[in-house]
Kinemage of the C-alpha trace (Angstrom):
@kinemage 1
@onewidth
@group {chain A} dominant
@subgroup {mainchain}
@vectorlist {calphas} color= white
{ca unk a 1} P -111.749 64.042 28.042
{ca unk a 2} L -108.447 65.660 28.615
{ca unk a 3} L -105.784 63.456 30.671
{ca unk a 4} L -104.290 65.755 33.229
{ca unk a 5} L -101.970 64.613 36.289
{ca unk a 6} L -101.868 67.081 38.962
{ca unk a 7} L -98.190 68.109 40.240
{ca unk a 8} L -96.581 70.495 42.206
{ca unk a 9} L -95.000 72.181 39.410
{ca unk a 10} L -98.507 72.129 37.921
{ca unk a 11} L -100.931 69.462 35.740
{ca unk a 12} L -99.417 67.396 33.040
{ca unk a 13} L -101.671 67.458 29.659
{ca unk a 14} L -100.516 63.965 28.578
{ca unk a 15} L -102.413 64.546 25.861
{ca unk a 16} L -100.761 67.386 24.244
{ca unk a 17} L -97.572 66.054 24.929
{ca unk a 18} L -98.545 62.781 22.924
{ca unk a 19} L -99.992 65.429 19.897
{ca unk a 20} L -96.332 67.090 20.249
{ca unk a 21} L -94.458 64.322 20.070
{ca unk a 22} L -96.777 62.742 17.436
{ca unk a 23} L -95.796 66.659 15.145
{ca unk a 24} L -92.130 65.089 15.469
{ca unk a 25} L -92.779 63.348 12.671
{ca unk a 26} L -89.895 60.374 12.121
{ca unk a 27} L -88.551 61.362 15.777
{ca unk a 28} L -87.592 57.872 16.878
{ca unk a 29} L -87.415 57.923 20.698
{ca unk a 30} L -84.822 56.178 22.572
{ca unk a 31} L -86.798 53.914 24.627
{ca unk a 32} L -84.368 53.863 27.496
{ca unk a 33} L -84.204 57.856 27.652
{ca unk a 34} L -87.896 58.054 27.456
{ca unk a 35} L -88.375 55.550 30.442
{ca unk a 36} L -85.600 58.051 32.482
{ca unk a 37} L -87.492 61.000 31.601
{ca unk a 38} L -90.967 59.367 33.069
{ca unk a 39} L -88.813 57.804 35.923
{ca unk a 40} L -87.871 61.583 36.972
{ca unk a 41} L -91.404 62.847 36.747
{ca unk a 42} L -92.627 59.841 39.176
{ca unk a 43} L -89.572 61.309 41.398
{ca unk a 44} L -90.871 64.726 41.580
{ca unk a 45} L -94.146 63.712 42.157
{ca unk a 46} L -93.176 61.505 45.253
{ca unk a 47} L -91.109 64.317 46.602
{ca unk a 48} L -93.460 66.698 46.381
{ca unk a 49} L -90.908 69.678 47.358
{ca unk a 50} L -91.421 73.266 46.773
{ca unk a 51} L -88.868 75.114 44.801
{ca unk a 52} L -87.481 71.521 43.368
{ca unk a 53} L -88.757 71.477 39.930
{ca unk a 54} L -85.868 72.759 38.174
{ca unk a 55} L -83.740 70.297 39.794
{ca unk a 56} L -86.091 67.329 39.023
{ca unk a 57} L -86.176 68.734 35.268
{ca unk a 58} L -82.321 68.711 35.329
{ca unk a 59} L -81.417 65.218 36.813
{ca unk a 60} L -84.643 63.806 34.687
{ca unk a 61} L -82.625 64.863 31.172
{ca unk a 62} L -79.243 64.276 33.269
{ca unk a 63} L -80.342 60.576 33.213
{ca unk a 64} L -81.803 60.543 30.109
{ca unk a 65} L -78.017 60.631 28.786
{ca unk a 66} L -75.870 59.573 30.775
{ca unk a 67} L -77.732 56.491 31.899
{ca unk a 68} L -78.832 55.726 28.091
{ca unk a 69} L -75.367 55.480 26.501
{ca unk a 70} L -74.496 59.657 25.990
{ca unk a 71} L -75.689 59.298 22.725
{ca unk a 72} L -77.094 61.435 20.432
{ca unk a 73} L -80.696 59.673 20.775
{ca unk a 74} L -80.893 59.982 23.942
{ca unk a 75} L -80.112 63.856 23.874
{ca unk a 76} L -82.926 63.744 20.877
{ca unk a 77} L -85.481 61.954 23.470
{ca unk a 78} L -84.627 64.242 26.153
{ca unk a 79} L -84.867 67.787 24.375
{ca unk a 80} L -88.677 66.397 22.331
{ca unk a 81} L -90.299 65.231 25.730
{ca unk a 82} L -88.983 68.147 27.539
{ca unk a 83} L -89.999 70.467 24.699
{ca unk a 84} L -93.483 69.051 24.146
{ca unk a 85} L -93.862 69.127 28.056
{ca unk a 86} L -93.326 72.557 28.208
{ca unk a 87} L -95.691 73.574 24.406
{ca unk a 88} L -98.374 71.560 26.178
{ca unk a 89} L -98.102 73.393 28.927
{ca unk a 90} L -98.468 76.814 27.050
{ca unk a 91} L -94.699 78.115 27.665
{ca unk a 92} L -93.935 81.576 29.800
{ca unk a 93} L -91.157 82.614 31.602
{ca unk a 94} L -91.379 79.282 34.655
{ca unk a 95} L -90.805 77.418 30.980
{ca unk a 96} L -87.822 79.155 30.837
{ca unk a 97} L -86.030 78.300 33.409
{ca unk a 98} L -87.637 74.784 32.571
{ca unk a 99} L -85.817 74.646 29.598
{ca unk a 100} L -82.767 76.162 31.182
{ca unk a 101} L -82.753 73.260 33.773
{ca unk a 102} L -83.563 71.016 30.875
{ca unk a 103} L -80.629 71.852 28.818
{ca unk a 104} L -78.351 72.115 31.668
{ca unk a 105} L -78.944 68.411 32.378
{ca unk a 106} L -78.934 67.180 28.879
{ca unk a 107} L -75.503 69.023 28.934
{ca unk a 108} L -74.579 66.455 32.277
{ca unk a 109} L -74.400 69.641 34.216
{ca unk a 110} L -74.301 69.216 38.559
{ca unk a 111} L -78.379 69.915 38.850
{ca unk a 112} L -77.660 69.190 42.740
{ca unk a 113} L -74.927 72.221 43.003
{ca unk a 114} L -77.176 74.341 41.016
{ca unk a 115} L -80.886 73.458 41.902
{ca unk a 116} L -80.980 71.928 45.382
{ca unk a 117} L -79.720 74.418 47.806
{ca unk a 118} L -79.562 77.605 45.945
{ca unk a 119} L -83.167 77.966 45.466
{ca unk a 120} L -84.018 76.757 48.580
{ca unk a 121} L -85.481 72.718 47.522
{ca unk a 122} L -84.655 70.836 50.455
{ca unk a 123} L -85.068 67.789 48.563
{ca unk a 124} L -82.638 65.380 49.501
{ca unk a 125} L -80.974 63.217 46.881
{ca unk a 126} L -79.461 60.450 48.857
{ca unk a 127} L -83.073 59.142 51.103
{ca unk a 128} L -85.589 60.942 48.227
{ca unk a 129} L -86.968 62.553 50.680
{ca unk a 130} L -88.049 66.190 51.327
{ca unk a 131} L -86.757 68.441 54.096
């Protein structure tokens, strides 16, 4: 059976991410950057706030780096789970701006200047809370 999570920014095929990330071959993940990634998923399932996807797929890589030393295995772990995220989800032009976010965060860009207000998420940082 095929493991998918429901979201707003559409189902997860766990699956297919664990094939991708499998194809890495001697990809050793970062343990810490990993947990950050799955940590910022869980957020934007909780929040559950249209037009916030981009920023959750920012801060989620944001953390991934600067919380797990700003090294370069932690930018590794990042980019594969973010890549194989968005191959197992079959890529298109939402992916993206996916990747766009993704990169932007891995890069320890502002998400919150550029994907909260902007595009109209009302997700609030400070209570993780929408609206």
């Amino acid at each position: 059976t095929l493991v998918t999570i429901q979201a707003q920014s559409g189902g997860i095929n766990w699956r297919g991410i664990l094939r991708c990330l499998t194809r890495a071959g001697l990809f050793r993940p970062n343990v810490c950057a990993a947990r950050q990634m799955l940590a910022g998923y869980n957020a934007m399932r909780r929040a559950n706030c249209r037009n916030c996807d981009k920023y959750f797929h920012c801060q989620a890589n944001y953390n991934a780096v600067a919380r797990c030393g700003n090294s370069r295995s932690a930018r590794d772990t990042a980019r594969v789970i973010s890549d194989c995220r968005e191959y197992s989800q079959g890529g298109g032009a939402d992916s993206d701006a996916d990747q766009e976010a993704n990169r932007f965060g891995r890069n320890l860009g502002n998400c919150a200047s550029r994907y909260l207000r902007q595009v109209r998420c009302a997700y609030n940082p400070s209570t993780n809370t929408c609206g």
